[in-house]
C-alpha positions in Angstrom: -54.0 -76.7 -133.9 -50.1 -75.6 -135.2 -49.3 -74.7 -138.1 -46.5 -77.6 -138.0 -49.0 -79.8 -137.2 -51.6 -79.2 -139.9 -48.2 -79.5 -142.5 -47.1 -82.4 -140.9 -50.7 -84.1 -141.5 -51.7 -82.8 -144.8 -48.4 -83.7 -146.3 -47.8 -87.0 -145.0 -51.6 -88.2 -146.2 -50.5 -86.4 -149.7 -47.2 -88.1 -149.7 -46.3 -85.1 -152.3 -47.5 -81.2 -151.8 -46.6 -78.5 -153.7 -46.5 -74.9 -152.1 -49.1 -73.5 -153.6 -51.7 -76.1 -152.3 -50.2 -75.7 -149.1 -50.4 -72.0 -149.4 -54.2 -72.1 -150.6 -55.2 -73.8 -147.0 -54.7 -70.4 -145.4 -53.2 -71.5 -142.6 -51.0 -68.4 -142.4 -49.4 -65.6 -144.9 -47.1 -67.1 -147.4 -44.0 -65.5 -145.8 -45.0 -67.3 -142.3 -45.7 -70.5 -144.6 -42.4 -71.0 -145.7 -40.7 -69.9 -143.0 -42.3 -73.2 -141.2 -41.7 -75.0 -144.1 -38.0 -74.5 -143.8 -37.8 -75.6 -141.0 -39.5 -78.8 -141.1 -37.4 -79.8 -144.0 -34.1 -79.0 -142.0 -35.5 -81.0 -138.6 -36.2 -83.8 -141.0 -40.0 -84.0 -141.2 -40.4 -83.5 -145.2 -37.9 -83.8 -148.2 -37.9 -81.3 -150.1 -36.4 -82.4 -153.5 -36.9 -79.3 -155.7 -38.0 -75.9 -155.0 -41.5 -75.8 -154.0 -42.0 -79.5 -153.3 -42.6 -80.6 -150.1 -42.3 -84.8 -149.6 -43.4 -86.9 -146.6 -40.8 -89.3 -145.5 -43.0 -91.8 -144.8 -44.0 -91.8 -149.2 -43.2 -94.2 -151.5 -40.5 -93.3 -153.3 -41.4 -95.2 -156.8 -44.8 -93.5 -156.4 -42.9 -90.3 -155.5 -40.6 -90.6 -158.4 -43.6 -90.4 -161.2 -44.9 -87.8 -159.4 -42.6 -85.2 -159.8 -41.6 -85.4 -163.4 -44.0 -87.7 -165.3 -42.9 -90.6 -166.9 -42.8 -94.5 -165.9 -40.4 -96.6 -163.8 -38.0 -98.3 -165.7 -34.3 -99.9 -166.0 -33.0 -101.6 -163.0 -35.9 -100.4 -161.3 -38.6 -102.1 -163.2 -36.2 -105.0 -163.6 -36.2 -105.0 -159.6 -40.2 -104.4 -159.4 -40.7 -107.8 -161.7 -38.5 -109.5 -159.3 -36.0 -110.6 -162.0 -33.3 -109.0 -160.1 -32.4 -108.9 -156.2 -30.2 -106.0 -156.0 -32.6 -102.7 -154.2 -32.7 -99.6 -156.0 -31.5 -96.8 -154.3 -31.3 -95.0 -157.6 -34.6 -94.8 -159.3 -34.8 -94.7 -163.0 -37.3 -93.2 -164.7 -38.2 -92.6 -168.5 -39.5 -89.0 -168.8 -39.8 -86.3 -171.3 -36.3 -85.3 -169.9 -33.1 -85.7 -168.2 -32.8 -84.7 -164.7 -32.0 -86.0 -161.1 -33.3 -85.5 -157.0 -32.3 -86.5 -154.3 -34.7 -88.1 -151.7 -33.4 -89.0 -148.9 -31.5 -92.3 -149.2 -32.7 -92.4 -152.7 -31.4 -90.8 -156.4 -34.5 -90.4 -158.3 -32.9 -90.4 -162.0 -34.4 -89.3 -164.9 -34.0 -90.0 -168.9 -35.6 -89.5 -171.6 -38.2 -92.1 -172.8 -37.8 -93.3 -176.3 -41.4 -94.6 -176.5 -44.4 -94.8 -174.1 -45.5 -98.0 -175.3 -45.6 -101.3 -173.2 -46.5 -99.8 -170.0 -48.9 -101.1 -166.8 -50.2 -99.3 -164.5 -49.8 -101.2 -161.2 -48.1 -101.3 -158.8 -46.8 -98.1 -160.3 -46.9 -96.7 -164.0 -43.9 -98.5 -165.2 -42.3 -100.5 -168.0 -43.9 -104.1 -169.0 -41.0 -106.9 -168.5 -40.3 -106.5 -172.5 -40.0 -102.8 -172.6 -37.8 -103.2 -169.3 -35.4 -105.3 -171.3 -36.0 -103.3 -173.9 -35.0 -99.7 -172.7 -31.8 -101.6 -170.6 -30.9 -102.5 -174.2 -30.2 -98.7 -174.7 -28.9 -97.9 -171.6 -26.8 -100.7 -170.2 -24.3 -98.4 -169.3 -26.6 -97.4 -166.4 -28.0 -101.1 -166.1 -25.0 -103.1 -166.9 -25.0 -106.3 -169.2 -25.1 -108.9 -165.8 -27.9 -107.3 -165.0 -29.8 -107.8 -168.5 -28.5 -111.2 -168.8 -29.7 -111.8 -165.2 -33.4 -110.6 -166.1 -33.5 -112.3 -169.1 -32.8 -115.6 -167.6 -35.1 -114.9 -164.5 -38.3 -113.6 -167.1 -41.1 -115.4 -168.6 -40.4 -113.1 -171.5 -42.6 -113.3 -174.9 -41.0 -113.1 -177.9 -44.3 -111.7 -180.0 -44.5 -108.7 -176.9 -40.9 -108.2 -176.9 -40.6 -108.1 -180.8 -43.6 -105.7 -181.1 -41.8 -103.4 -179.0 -38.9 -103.7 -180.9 -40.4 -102.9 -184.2 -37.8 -100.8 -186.7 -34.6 -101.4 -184.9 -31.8 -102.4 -186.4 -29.3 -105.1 -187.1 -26.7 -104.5 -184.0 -29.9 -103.8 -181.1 -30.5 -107.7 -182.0 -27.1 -108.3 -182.6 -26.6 -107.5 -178.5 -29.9 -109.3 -177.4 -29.4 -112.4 -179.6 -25.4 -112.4 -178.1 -26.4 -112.4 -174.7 -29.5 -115.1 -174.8 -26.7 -116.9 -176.9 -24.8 -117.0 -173.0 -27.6 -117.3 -170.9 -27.2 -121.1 -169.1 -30.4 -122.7 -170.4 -33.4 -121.1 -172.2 -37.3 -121.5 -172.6 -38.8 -121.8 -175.9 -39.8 -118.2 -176.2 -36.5 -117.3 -175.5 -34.9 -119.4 -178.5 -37.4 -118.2 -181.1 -36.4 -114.9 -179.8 -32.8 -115.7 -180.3 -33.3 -117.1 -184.0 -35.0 -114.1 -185.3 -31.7 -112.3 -183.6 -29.6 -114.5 -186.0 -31.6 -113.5 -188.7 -31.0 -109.8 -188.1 -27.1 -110.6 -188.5 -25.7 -108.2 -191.0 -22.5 -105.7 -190.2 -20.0 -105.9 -187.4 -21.4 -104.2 -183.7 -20.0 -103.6 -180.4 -22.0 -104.7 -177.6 -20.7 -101.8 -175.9 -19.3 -98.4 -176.5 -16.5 -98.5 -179.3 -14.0 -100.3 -176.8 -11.9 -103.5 -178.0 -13.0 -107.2 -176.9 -13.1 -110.3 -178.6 -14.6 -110.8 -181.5 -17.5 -113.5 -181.7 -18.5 -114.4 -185.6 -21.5 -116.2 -185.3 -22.5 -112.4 -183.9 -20.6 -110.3 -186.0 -20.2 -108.8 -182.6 -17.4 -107.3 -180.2 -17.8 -108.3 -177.0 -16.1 -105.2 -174.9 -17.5 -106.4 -171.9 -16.6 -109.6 -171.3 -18.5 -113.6 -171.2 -17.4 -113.6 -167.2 -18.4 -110.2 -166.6 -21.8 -110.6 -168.5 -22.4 -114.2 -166.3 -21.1 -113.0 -163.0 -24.3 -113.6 -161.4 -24.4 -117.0 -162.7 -21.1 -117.9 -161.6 -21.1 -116.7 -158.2 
């Protein structure tokens, strides 16, 4: 049997190889090994995202994702996998011990770092629960964007105790943001609204929602909304 051929099985029932595995099946010297390598990547067989990774197309690229820099899928990723958004991701967001970016294929396989590990599951794929989704969007909506949140949060069967647990320690403005937001969503469930009141209750200096950019003003908040009420309920409105 080829060479090619071997690589072209081994790596597609891996889904992910790294050279040294491949090198240890002896199939040829190293030199010879990478040589074919090389070329199967550039003819289109294996993506190879960083030096000495070797990807099948036909792999899952969420699975793929976790496998090259630990962490779990989250952001508009995990928002997507809970079905609370419709909008694919092409760029997959994962919390890791670092920052960092590949390119597979069609797909940008982002990296950020984590600020906790906690509310995770394991299937379909290691990835954020739906209240540590919301919750890590909460830090990084400039890569999520509030219509997004606001879309998730109106889609989920979110639970305030969970939710709250996970949110343990923050301060005043990170509910400040959340309770704003609920505040617009079009209708809410009951775990939503005692989610919302203990907001209210963490009302205490003025915040931004976003950034230090000028908006309105909104006092029951003590918030600046810099991104805007139509903006934030696009989804809603279309």
């Amino acid at each position: 049997m080829k060479i090619a051929t071997r690589l072209r099985e081994y790596v597609k029932k891996a889904g992910v190889a790294e050279f040294r595995v491949l090198d240890s099946l002896e199939l040829t010297s190293s030199n010879s090994l990478r040589v074919t390598l090389n070329r199967l990547v550039k003819e289109g067989e294996f993506y190879n995202p960083t030096k000495g990774i070797y990807v099948s197309k036909d792999a899952d690229p969420f699975m793929v994702a976790t496998v090259l820099k630990p962490g779990y899928l989250s952001l508009g990723t995990a928002l997507y996998l809970h079905h609370l958004i419709e909008e694919y991701p092409f760029t997959i967001y994962v919390a890791s011990s670092g920052k960092g970016s590949f390119r597979l294929g069609e797909h940008e396989l982002h990296y950020f770092k984590a600020k906790s590990y906690s509310g995770l599951i394991e299937k379909p794929y290691k990835m954020a629960s739906v209240e540590k989704a919301i919750y890590d969007c909460l830090f990084h909506s400039d890569l999520v964007g509030y219509a997004k949140i606001a879309k998730a949060l109106y889609n989920s069967e979110i639970s305030a105790k969970k939710f709250l647990a996970q949110s343990k320690g923050e301060g005043g403005a990170f509910f400040q943001r959340l309770g704003y937001i609920l505040s617009l969503l079009p209708t809410r469930s009951k775990e939503k609204n005692e989610l919302m009141g203990h907001c209210g209750k963490k009302v205490r200096a003025n915040a931004y929602l976003q950034g230090r950019g000028q908006g309105k003003y909104v006092p029951d908040w003590k918030l600046i909304d810099n991104v805007g009420e139509k903006v934030i309920l696009s989804w809603w409105q279309q």
